[in-house]
N, C-alpha and C positions, 0 to 999 in steps of 0.2 A: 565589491568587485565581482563582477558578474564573465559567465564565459560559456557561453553556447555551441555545440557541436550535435550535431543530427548526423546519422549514419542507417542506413539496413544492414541490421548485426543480429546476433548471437548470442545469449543472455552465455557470458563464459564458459564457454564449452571448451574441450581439449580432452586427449588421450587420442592411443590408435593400438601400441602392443604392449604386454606388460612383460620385464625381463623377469623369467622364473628361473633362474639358476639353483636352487634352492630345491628343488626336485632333481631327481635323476634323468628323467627326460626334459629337457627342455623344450615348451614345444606352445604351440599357440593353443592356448587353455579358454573353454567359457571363462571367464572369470569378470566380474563387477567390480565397476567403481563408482564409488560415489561422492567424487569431491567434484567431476565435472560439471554434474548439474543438478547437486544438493537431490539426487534419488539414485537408485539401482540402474546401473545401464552396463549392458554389455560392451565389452571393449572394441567389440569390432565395429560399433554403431556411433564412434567419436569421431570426427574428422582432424584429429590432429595429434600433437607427440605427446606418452605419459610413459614415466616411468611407475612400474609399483617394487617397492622392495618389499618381499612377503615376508612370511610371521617367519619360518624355517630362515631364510636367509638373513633376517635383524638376528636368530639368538646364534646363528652359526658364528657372526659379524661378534656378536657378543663376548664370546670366548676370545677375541683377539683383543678389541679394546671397546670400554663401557660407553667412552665418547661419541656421540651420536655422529658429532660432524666429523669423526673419522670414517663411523659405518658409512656417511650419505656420500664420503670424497670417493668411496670403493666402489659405490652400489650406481650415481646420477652420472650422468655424462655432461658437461657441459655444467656443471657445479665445480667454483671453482674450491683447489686444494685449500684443505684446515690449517690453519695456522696452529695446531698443537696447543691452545693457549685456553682460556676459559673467552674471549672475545671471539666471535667467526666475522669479524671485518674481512672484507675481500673476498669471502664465500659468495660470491652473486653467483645468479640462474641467468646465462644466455648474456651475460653483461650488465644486468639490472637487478633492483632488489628485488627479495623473495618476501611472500607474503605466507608467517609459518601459523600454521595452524592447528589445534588439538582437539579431533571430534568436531571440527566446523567453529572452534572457538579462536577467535583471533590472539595468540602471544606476542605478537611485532608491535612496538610502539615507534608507527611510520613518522609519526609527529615529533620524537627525539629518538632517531635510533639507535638504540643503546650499543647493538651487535651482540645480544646475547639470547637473542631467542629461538636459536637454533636449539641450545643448550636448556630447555625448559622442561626437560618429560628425562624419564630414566628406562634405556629401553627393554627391559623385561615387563611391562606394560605394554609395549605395542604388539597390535596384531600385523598391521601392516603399514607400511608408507607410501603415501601417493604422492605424486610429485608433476604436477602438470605447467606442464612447460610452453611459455610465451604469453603476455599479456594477458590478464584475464582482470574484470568488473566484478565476477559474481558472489566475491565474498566481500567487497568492500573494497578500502585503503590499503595501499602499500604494496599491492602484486603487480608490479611492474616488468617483472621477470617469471611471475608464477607463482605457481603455491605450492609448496611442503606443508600435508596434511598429515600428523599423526595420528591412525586408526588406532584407539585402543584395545585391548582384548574385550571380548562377550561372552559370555556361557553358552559352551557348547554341549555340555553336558544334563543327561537326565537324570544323575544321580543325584542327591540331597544335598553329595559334600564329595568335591573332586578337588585336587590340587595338584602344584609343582613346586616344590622346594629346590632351593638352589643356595649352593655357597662356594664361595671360592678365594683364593689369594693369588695377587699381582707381586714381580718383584723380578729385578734385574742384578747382569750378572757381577756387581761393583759394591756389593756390600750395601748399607741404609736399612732401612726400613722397607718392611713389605707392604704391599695392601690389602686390604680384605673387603669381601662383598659378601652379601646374603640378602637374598627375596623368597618370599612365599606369596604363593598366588591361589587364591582358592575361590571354587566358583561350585555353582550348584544351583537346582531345581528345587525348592523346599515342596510345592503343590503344583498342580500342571496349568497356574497362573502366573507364580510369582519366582522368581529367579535372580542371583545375584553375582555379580563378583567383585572381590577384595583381595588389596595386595599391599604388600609391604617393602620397600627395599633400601638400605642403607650400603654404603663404600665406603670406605677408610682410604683416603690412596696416597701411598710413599712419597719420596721427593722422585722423584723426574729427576732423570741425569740422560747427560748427549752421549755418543758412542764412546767418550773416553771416560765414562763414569764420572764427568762436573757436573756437578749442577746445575741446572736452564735456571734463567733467568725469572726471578720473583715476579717479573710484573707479570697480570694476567697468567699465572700461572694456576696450573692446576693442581700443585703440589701437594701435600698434607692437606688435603680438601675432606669433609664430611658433605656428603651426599644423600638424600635424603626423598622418599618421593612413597607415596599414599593412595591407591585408590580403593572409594567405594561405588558401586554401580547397584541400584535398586530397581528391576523390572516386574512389573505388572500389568498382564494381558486384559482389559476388561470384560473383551471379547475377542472373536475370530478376525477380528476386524480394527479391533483398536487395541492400543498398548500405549501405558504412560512409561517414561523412565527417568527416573534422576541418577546424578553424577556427583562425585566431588574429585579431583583432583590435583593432588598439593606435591609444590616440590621445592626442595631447600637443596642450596649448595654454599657453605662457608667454609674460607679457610684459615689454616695456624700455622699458616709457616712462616717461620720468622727469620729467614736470610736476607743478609744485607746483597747490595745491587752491586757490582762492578764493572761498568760500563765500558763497553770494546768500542773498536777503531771499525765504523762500517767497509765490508769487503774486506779484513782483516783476520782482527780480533775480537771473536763473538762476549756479548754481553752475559754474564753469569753472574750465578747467587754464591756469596761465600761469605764467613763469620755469621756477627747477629746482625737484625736489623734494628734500625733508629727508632722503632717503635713509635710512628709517627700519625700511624692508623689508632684511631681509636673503635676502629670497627673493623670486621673482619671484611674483607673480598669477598665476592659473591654474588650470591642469589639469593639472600634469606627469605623472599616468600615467591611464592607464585599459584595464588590459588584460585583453581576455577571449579565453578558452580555451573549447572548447566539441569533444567527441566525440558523433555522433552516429550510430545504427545503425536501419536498417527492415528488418521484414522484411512483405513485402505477405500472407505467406501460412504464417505459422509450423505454423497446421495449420485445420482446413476451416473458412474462412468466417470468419476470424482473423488480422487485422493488428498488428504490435507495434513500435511506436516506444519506442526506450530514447537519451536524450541524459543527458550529462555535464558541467557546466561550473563554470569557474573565474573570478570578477572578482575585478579588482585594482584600487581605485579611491583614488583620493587629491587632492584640489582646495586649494590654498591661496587664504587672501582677505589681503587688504589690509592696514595697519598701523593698530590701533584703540588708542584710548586711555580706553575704556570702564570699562576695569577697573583698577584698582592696578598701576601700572609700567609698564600697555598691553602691545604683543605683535601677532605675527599668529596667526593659526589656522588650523588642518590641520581638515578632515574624512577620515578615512580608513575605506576598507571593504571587506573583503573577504569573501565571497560563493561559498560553494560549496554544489553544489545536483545533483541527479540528479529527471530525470520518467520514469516507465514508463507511456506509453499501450498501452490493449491494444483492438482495435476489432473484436468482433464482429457479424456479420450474424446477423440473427433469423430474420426471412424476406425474401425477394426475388421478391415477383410481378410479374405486367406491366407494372402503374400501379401499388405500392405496397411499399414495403420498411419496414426497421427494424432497427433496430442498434443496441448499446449499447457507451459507450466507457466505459472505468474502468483506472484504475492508482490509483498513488502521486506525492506531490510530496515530497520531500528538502530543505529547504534548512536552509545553516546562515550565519548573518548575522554578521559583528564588527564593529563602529562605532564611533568613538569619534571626540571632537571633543580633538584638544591645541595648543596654543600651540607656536610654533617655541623657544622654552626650554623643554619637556617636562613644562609645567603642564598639569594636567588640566582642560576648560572642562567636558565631560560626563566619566562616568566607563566604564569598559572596558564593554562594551555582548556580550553573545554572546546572540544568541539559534539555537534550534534549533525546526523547525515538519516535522511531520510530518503531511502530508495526503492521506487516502485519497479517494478521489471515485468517483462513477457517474453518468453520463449515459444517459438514454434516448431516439431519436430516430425518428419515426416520418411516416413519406410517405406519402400518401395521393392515391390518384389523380392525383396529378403537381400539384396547387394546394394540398393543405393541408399544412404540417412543423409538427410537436407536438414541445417541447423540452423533458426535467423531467427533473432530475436532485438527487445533494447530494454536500457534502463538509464532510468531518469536519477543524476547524482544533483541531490539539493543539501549542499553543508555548510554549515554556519559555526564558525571557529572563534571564540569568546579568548581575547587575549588581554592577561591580566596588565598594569603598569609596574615595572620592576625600574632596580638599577643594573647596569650592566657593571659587568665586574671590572677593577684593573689589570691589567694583562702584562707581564712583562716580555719586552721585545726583545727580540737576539743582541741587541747589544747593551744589556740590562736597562734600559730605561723604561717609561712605564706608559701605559695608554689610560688615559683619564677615564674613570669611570662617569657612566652618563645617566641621566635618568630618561625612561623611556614611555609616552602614554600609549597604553593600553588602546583597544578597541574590538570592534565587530569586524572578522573577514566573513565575505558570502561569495558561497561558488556553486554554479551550476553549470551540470552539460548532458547531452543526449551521448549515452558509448553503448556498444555493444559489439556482435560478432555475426559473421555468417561463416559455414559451411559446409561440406561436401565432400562425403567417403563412397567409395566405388569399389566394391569388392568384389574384382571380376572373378579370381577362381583364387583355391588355397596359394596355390605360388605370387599372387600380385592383389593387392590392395590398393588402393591411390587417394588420397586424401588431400587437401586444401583449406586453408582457413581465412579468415580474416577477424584480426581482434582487438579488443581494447580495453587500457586500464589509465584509471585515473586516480591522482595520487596527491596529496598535501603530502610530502615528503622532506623533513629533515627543514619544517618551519623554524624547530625550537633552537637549534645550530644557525640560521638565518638570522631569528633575532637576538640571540646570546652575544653576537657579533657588530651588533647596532650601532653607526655612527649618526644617525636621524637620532631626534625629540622624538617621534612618532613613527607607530608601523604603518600609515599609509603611505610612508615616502619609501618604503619598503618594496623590494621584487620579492613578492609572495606568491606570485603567481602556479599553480597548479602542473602537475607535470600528467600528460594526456601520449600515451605510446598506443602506437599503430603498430601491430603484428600481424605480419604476412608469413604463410607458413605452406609448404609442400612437400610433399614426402609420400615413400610406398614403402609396401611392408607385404610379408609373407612366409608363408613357409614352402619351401623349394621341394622339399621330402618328407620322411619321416623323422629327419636326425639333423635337417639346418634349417635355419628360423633364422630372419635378417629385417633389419630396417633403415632408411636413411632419409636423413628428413634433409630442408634446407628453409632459413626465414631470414628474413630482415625485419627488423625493428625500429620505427621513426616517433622522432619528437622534437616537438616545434622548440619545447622549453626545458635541456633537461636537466640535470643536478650532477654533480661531480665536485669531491675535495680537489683544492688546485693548492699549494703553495704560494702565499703570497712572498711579498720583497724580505720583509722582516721571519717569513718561514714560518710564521702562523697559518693554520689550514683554514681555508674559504669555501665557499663556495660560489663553485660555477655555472651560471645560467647561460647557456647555448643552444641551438638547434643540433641535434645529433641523429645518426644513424650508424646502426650495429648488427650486423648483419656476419652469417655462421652456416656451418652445415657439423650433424653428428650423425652417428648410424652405431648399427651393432650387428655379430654375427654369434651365433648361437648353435653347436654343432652337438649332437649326440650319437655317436656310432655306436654305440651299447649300452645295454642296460646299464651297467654297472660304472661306466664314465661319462661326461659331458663336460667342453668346455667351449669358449668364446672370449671375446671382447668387445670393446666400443671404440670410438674415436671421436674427438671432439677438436674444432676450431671454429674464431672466433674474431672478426673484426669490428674497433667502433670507430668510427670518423665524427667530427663538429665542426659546427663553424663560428669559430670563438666570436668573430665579427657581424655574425648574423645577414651575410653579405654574399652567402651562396657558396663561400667558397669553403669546400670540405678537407679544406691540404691538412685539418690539424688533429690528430689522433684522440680519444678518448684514454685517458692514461690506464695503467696496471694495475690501481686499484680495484677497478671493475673488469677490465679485460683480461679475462685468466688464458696463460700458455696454451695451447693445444697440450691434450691429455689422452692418455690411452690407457684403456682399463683392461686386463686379462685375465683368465680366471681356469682351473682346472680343478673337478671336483670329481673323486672316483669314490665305488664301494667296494675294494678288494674282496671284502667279505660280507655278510650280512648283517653283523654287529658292530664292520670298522668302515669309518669315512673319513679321508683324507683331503685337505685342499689347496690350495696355492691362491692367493693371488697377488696381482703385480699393480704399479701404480707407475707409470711415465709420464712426467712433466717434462717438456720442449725449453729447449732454450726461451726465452723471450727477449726480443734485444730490439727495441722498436725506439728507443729515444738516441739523445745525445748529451751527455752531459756539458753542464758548462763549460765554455770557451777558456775562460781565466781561471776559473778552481777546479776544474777540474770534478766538480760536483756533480751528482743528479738531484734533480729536485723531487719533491716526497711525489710514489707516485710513479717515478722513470725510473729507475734503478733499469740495471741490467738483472736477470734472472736465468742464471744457469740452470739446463736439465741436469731431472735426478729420476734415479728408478728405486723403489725399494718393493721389499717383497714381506708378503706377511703368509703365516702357516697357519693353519685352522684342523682341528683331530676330535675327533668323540669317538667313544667305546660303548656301545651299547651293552649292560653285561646283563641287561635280560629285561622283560616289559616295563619295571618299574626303576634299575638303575641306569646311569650314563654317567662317564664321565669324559672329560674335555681336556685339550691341550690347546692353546692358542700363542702363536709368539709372534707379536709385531719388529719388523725390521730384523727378519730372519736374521739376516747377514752384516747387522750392527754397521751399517752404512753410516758415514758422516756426514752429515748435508743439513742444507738452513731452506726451513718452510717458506715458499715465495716473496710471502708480506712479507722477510728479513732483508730480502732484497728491494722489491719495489718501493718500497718506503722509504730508503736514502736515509738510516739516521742510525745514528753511532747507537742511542740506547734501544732500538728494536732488530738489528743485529742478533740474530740469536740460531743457537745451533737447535736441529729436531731433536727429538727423542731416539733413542739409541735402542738396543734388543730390548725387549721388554717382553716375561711368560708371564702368563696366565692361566692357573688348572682351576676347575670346575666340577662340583661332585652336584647331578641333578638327581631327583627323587620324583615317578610320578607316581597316584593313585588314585 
């Protein structure tokens, strides 16, 4: 199955301002990024939206809660709200899936999306988080929404042996069990070549209780969770000019909580854990491994006017889930993935005049994909999954009198996806009966298309910036959920077909004074063919192949009137239309799973003093009320739900009590608000009904030296 598409584009480009709340001034900063186009580029030189969550603002986030996808619900705009839960289904970027990443290493398995790779890294490791926003090719499969790249830390240090020790306990105001954390990170110079950093960090974390002190519900919970996360980083300079580096790192999350489930009345009576449980897991929840390898080499000057990055890496990824009884006999489930892949950037300079240069970057991308979804007795739920994608690219990038960057490039997606023959499983239907299991043959999918990007920043003066893009991602997405579901002998009777999103994006940006910094972007996003859970008759989830378009505006304001305070917010909304008929006609919404409420983020951070910082911030989710439930039950289907707004508020405190100590106060849901995380609602179902998380502190004793 072949599929060709030619465009004048942009080899993935994206960013335009970075939000630095996380300083006392907030204010439009040099600062680099490099997940746009795989090297250092200044922010003002991207033509399109990025967010960065910097190192200061992950560890400030940190003292509130360790959960990444609560930091990224605080920090991203147009990310939709965390489900509280160890799964981040429903967290899409702009309506679509996100493509996450660690160091340029891909964690997402787009081939069976698990929804757990948000949660892959522990964030006392990161230096900072990039997040570029709207289609993008350039790191592969699965960014159909963008990418969440986690930067880890580097040595910044000239001494031998520099570190940060950190430890802390979690624990709410309802009796249980507390939690506990502790990292050490240490990094150093041994010779003025070789340089290293290592780190360590384990969590203990209590049971989780909703604002009346019950306990949330077992499933996908993060409750009594051990947490676990490693890194080693080896750097060697050979010369002024090259430097090799290797990587390892690993991270584990299993839990032990052993409550039984008690299922509520959706729009009711929320779902909770209480007594034991059935003991029906023979294996814990989780994330027991996830390990990535990664060899990297540069060289700044391979020969004149010619840079060459060549990285190498290896993931090892494996997630189990919970004990279902979905299918005939029940079982838990494995997703497992492993992921090896090689990129060759090669970046030449064209010309370099006074005010105006140009360079073009181009290599190869490598990857090779195995996925497969199995039950812990060795049933197949999808079947052996290989794919292999060889992509050539070229980028052309040109500066112009220091205000205009012109970005237009393509790359060539050649992928050959090897599907093994399994049996599909029996499934029981809502009214207990059973769906035959089938046997299914295997074969070769093949896909190819020309995608890319173009565009264009215009940076007239500090107050006005103006940028435009055009982009594209191309995605085998949620193949393995497609075939697990097989009423064919065969996957060629199969719609396997590719999902190919066109992103249009515009926006200005600027800073107005000294003290406000603003940006607002606006895009549309189309696709001829795209993917969506739908509820089928029997209320088994499908999937939907339609033409859609999702289309939004976000912005942010950033205000600093003194030294010693700074605050702002964001705003995000978000519409998606399809045309389930393929008939033009767009009357039928893209549902709630992917369409997240309009959301407002605000944030207030002062330094009364010079050792104390204080902070606030707030979270507003919008009503969402875009469907209709059924006519005769009175039901919504998975998906529709209606979804009430909620605000909550989280506190953030450090004590600086002199160069080498800090200590931290952090208390999520200051005000022990009552409220149910969206997916309790759009999902229409009695057992995912569940209340949030209720007050919840956190102190913190940090050590540098």
């Amino acid at each position: 199955m072949k599929k060709a598409l030619l465009s004048i584009a942009c080899l993935g480009s994206g960013t335009a301002f970075a939000q630095v709340k996380d300083t006392l001034q907030t204010r439009n900063v040099e600062e680099v990024v490099l997940t746009a186009s795989r090297k250092k580029e200044n922010i003002k030189e991207i033509p399109s939206s990025v967010t960065i969550v910097g190192e200061k603002q992950v560890q400030s986030q940190l003292t509130v809660n360790s959960d990444i996808t609560s930091i990224l619900q605080y920090t991203v705009p147009s990310l939709g709200t965390s489900s509280g839960q160890t799964s981040n289904a429903g967290q899409t970027l702009r309506g679509r899936q996100v493509l996450v990443l660690i160091d340029g290493v891909p964690q997402s398995t787009p081939l069976r999306n698990g929804a757990r790779d948000l949660r892959s890294i522990d964030p006392s490791v990161i230096e900072r988080i990039e997040v570029i926003k709207g289609a993008s090719s350039i790191y592969g499969n699965g960014a159909d929404g963008g990418i969440i790249n986690y930067i880890t830390r580097r040595n910044k240090s000239d001494q031998k042996i520099s570190g940060v020790s950190q430890i802390g306990i979690t624990g709410q105001p309802y009796g249980g069990t507390l939690g506990f954390r502790a990292s050490q990170l240490l990094s150093g110079k041994i010779t003025d070549k070789f340089d290293y950093v290592a780190s360590l960090a384990y969590e203990k974390t209590g049971y989780m209780k909703d604002a009346d002190g019950v306990n949330l519900s077992p499933t996908y919970s993060t409750s009594k969770m051990d947490n676990y996360n490693g890194m080693l980083k080896l750097g060697y300079n050979l010369n002024q000019n090259q430097r090799i580096e290797a990587s390892y790192i690993g991270y584990a999350s299993k839990s032990d909580l052993d409550l039984g489930l008690k299922t509520g009345k959706y729009g009711i009576t929320p779902t909770i854990g209480e007594g034991r449980g059935r003991n029906l897991e023979t294996t814990p929840q989780g994330t027991p491994r996830n390990h990535n390898y990664k060899l990297n080499y540069d060289n700044k000057n391979l020969f004149h006017g010619t840079a060459l990055n060549v990285n190498l890496y290896y993931q090892d990824f494996r997630t189990v889930y919970g004990y279902s009884d979905t299918f005939l006999n029940g079982g838990q489930s494995n997703v497992i993935s492993k992921k090896k892949g090689a990129r060759i950037n090669l970046d030449t300079q064209l010309w370099n005049a006074q005010n105006s240069q140009a360079e073009i970057i181009y290599g190869a991308d490598i990857l090779n994909d195995q996925t497969v979804q199995k039950l812990e007795d060795g049933r197949y739920w999808t079947p052996d999954m290989n794919m292999t994608n060889i992509a050539p690219f070229a980028l052309i990038k040109i500066d112009l009198l220091k205000k205009i960057t012109i970005k237009g490039g393509v790359r060539y997606e050649n992928i050959k996806v090897k599907v093994g023959d399994f049996d599909t499983l029996s499934t029981i239907k809502s009214d207990g009966t059973f769906t035959k299991s089938i046997f299914v043959t295997g074969g070769n999918l093949k896909y190819n298309a020309f995608v890319g990007n173009i565009g264009v920043r215009y940076n007239i003066e500090n107050y006005l910036n103006l940028f435009g893009s055009f982009s594209q991602a191309y995605s085998i997405n949620e193949l393995g959920r497609i075939l697990r579901t097989s009423t064919q002998g065969t996957i060629g009777n199969l719609e396997t077909k590719p999902i190919i999103v066109n992103n249009y994006e515009f926006g200005a940006t600027g800073q107005i004074s000294k003290w406000i910094n603003y940006e607002i972007t606006s895009y549309v996003s189309t696709s001829k063919l795209g993917a969506s859970f739908v509820q089928s008759p029997d209320r088994a989830l499908m999937i939907q192949r339609s033409p859609e378009v999702v289309y939004g505006v976000e912005g942010f304001l950033h205000f600093t009137p003194a030294k010693w305070i700074n605050f702002g917010g964001s705003y995000s909304w978000m519409e998606g239309i399809t045309s389930i008929k393929n008939d033009g006609d767009y009357s039928a919404k893209i549902n709630n799973s992917r369409i997240s409420a309009p959301k407002v983020l605000a944030y207030v951070q002062a330094r009364p003093t010079k050792a104390l910082s204080i902070g606030l911030d707030m979270l507003h989710a919008f009503e969402q009320n875009r469907f209709e439930p059924n006519a005769k039950t009175g039901l919504y289907v998975y998906g529709e739900g209606k979804v009430p707004e909620y605000t909550v508020f989280n506190f953030r405190s450090s004590y600086e009590v002199n160069q080498s100590w800090k200590v931290s106060l952090g208390i999520e849901n200051l005000f022990n608000k009552m409220y149910q995380p969206s997916i309790a609602w759009w999902s229409a179902r009695d057992s995912e009904f569940v209340n949030s998380l209720g007050m919840r502190g956190t102190f913190m004793i940090e050590y540098k030296f």
